[in-house]
Backbone bond lengths (Angstrom), bond angles and torsions (degrees), N, CA, C in turn:
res aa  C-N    CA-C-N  psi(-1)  N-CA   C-N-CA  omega(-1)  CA-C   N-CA-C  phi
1 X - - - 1.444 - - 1.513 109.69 -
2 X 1.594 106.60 154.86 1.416 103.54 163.80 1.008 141.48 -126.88
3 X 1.251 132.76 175.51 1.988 121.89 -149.74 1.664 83.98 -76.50
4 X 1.328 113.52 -31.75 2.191 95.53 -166.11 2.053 98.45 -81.86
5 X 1.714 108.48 -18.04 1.448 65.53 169.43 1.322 112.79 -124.39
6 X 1.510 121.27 38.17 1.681 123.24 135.39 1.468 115.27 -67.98
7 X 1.344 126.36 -20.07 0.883 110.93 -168.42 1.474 109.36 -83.35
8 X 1.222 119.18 -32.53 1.696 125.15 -174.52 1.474 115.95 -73.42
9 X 1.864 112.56 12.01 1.220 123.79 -167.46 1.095 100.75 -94.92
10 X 1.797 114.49 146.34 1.385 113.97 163.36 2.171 116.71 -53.04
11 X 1.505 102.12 168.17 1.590 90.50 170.14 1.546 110.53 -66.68
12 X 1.694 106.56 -50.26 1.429 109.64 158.50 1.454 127.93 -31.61
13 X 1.181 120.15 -64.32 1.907 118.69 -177.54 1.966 92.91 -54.71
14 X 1.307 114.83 -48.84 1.462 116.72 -161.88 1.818 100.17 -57.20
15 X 1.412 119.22 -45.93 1.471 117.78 -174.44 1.552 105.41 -76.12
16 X 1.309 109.22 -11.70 1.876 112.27 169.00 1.349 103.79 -76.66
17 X 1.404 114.82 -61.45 1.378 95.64 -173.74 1.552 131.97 -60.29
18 X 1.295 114.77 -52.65 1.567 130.38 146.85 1.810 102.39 1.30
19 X 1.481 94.94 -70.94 1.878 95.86 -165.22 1.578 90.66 -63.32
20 X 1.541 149.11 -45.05 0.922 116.26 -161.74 1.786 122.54 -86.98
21 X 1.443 83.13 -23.66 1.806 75.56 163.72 1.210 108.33 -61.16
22 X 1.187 120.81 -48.55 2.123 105.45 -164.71 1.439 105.69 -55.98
23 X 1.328 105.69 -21.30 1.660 100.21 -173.34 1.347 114.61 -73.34
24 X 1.893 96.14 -35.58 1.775 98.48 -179.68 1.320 121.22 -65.55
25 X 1.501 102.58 -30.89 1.300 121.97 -163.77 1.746 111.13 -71.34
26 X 1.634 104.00 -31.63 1.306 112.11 165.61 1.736 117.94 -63.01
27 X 1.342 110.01 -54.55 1.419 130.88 176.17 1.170 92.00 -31.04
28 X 1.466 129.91 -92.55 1.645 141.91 -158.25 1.510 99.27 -53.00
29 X 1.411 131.13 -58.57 1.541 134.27 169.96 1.746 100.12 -16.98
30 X 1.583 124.12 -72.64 1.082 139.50 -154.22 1.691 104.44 -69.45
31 X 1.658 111.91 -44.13 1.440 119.75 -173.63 1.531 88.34 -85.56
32 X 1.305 139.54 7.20 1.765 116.72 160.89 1.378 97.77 -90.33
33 X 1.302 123.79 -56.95 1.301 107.58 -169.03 1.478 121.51 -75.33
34 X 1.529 125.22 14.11 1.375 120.16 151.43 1.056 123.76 -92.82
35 X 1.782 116.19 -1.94 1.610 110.29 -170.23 1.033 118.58 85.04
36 X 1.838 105.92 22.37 1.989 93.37 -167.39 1.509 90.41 -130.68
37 X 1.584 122.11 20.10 1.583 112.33 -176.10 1.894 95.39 -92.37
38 X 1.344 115.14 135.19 1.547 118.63 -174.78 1.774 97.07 -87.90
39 X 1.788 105.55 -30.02 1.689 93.91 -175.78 1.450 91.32 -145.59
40 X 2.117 97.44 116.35 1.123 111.02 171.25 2.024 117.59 -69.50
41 X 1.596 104.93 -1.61 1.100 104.09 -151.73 2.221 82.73 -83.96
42 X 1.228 112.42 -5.17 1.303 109.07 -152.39 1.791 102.29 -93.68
43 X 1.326 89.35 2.51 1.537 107.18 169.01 1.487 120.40 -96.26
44 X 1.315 117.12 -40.55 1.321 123.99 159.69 1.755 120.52 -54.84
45 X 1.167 102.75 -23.75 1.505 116.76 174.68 1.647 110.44 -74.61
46 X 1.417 104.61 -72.53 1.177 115.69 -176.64 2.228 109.23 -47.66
47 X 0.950 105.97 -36.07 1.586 111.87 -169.94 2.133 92.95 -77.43
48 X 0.981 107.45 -35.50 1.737 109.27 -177.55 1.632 98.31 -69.40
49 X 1.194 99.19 -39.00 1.924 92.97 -163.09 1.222 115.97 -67.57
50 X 1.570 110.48 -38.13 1.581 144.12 168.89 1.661 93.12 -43.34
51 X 1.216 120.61 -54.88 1.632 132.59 -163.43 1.643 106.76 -70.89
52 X 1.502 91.52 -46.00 1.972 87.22 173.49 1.383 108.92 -76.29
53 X 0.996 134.99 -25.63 1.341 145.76 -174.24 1.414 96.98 -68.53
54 X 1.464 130.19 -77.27 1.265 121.80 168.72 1.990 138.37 -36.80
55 X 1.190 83.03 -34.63 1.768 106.67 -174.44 1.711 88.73 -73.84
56 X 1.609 127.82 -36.64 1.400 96.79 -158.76 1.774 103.81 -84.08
57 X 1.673 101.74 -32.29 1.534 119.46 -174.46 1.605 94.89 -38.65
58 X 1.450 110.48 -66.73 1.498 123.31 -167.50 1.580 103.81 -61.16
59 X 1.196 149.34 -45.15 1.527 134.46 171.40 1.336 110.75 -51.78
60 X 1.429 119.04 -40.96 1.411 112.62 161.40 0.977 122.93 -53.93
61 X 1.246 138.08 -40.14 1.634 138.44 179.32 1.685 112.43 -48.55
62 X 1.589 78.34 -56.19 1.877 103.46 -175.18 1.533 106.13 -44.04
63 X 1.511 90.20 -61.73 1.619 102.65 173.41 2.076 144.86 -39.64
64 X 1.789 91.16 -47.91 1.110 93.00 142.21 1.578 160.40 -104.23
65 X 1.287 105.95 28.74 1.259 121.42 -149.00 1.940 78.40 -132.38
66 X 1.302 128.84 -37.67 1.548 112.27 -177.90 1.433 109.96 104.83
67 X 1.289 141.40 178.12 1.294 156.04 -172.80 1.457 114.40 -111.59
């Protein structure tokens, strides 16, 4: 995913997606440590997206709440 189109996301779609990465992110967690993940790189993905996902929620916060 990308930061311009998290950003055009509702807060709602943004706390949807959120739950399903953690879920994916759990999934692959569980299939590395059985030896059954085919691409460790798809974990490095999933943990970044989680990160933009978080980074945009929180500028919003920042955003409405003021400096």
């Amino acid at each position: 995913m990308k930061i311009e189109e998290l950003r055009n996301l509702s807060g709602e779609e943004l706390n949807q997606a959120l739950g399903k990465l953690v879920d994916e992110g759990f999934r692959f967690r569980i299939q590395h440590t059985s030896n059954q993940l085919e691409s460790t790189a798809s974990l490095t993905r999933v943990r970044r997206d989680i990160a933009r996902v978080k980074t945009v929620l929180r500028e919003r916060e920042i955003g409405q709440h003021g400096k």
